[in-house]
C-alpha positions in Angstrom: 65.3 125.1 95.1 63.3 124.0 92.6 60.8 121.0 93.2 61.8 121.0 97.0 59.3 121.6 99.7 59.2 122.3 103.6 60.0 119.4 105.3 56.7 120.2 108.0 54.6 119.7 104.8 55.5 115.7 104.4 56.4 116.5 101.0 59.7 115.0 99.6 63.1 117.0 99.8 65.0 117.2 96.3 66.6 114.0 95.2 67.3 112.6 98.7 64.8 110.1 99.4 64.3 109.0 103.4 65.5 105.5 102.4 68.4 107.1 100.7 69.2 108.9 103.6 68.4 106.1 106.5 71.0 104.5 104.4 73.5 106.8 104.3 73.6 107.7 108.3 74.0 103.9 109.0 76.5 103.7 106.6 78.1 107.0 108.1 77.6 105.3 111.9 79.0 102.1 110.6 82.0 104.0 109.7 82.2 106.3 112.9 81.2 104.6 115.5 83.2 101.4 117.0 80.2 100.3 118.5 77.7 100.0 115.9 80.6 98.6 113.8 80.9 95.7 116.6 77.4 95.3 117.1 77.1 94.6 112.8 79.9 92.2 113.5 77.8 90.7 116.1 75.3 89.7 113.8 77.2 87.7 111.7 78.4 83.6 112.1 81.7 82.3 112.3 82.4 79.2 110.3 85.7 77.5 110.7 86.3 73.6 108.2 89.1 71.5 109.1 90.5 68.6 108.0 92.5 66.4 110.2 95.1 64.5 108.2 96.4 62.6 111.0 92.8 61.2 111.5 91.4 61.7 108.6 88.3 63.5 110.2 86.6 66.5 108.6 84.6 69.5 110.5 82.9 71.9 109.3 80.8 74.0 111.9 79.7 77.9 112.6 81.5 78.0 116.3 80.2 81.5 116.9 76.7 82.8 115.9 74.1 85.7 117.8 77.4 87.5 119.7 78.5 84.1 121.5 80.4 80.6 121.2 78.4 77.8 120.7 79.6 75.2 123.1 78.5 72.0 121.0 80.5 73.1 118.2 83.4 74.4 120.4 83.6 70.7 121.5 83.7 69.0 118.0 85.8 71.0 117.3 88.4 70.2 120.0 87.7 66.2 119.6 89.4 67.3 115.8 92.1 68.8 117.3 93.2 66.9 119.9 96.5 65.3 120.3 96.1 62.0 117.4 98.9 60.4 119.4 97.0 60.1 122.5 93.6 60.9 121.8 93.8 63.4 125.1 91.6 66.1 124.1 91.7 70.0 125.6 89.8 72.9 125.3 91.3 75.4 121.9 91.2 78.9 122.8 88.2 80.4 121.0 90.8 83.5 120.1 92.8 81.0 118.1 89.7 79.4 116.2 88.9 83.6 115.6 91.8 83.7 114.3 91.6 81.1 111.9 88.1 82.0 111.1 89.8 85.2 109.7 92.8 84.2 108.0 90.5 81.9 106.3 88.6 85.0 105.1 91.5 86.6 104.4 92.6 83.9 101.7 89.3 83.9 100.3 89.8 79.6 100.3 86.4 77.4 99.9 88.8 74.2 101.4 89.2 73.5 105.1 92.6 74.3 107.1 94.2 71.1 106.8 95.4 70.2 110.5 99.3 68.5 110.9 99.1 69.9 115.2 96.4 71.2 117.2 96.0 70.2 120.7 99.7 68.2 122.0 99.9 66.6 125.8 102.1 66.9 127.9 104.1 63.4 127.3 103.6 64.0 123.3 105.2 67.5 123.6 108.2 66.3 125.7 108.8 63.6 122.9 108.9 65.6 120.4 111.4 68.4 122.3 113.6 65.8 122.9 114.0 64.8 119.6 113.8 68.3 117.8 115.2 71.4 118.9 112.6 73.1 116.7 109.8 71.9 119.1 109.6 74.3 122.3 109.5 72.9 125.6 106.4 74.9 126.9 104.8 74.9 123.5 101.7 76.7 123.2 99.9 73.5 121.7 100.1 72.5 125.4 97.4 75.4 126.1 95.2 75.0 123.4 96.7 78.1 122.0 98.4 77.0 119.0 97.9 74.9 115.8 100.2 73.7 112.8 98.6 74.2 109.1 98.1 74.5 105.5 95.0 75.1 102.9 95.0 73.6 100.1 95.3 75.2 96.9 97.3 78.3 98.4 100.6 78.9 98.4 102.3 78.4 101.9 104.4 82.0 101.8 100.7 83.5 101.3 99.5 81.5 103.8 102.3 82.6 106.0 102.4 86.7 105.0 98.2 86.4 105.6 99.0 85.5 109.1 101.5 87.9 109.4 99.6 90.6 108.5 96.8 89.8 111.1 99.3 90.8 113.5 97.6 88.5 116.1 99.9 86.3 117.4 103.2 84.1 116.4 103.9 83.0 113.2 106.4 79.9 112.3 107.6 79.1 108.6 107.9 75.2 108.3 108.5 75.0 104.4 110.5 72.0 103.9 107.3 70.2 106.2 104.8 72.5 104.5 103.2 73.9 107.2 102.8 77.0 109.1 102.4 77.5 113.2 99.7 80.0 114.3 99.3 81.2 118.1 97.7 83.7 120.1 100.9 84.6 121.9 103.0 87.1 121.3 103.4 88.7 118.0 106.6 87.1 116.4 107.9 85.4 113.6 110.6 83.1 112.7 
């Protein structure tokens, strides 16, 4: 080939630089292998705003940075989302603030999640139940495990079909109260 050279010379081979071709292999391992995908992963932060409009408080924090949860953060963030009626607060389920770390992502939205339910007690949840059959009796908002939302400036059926398609947990339709439920429990959707 013409202006290519053995290799055990140092010379360069044809138009494939080293760079080019460091490049390419972690591109190709990237794609291949599970774990260097998940270690790339690793490396980025997770960033989650919220807006409380029960409150009125605001949050915006990276929950999640160098491959673990940050506890401080984890704990603002469950003072936002604790149950307004009370003011009992309870550990969120860092797989449901992953969850709306990527459905965030997934709408491409610079606003926070506004938040109408995150955390609910006990005594709030069986007030609720008892006046709306639409309000389950072992709701997951008991567990941390759940929250009730919109984002601003997107449409509540994309909202709702983004969610879906994460395929990551239940999703509820509220239109006429312009919301929708998110859990990490089973996948579902009414």
């Amino acid at each position: 080939m013409k202006g290519a050279r053995d290799l055990s010379t140092g010379a360069k081979i044809h138009a494939l630089s080293r760079r080019r071709l460091l490049q390419f292999g972690g591109g190709l391992a990237l794609t291949l292998c599970p774990l260097a995908r998940a270690q790339a992963a690793q490396s980025q932060e997770r960033l989650l705003a919220l807006h409380n409009i029960h409150t009125g408080e605001r949050l915006q924090r990276v929950y999640w940075a160098a491959g673990d949860y940050i506890p401080d953060s984890l704990a603002e963030i469950d003072l936002v989302l604790r149950d307004w009626r009370t003011d009992d607060v309870h550990p969120m389920e860092p797989q449901l603030l992953d969850l709306l770390h990527q459905l965030h992502g997934v709408m491409g939205s610079d606003e926070p999640f506004e938040v109408i339910s995150g955390y609910r007690s006990p005594k709030t949840n069986a007030t609720l139940a008892s006046a709306s059959s639409g309000v389950a009796k072992k709701s997951l908002h008991m567990r941390g495990m759940a929250i009730d939302i919109h984002l601003p400036g997107r449409r509540l059926a994309d909202l709702r079909d983004a969610a879906w398609g994460l395929q990551q947990g239940g999703v509820g339709y509220y239109q006429k109260s312009g919301f929708i439920h998110l859990d990490i429990g089973r996948v579902r959707r009414w």
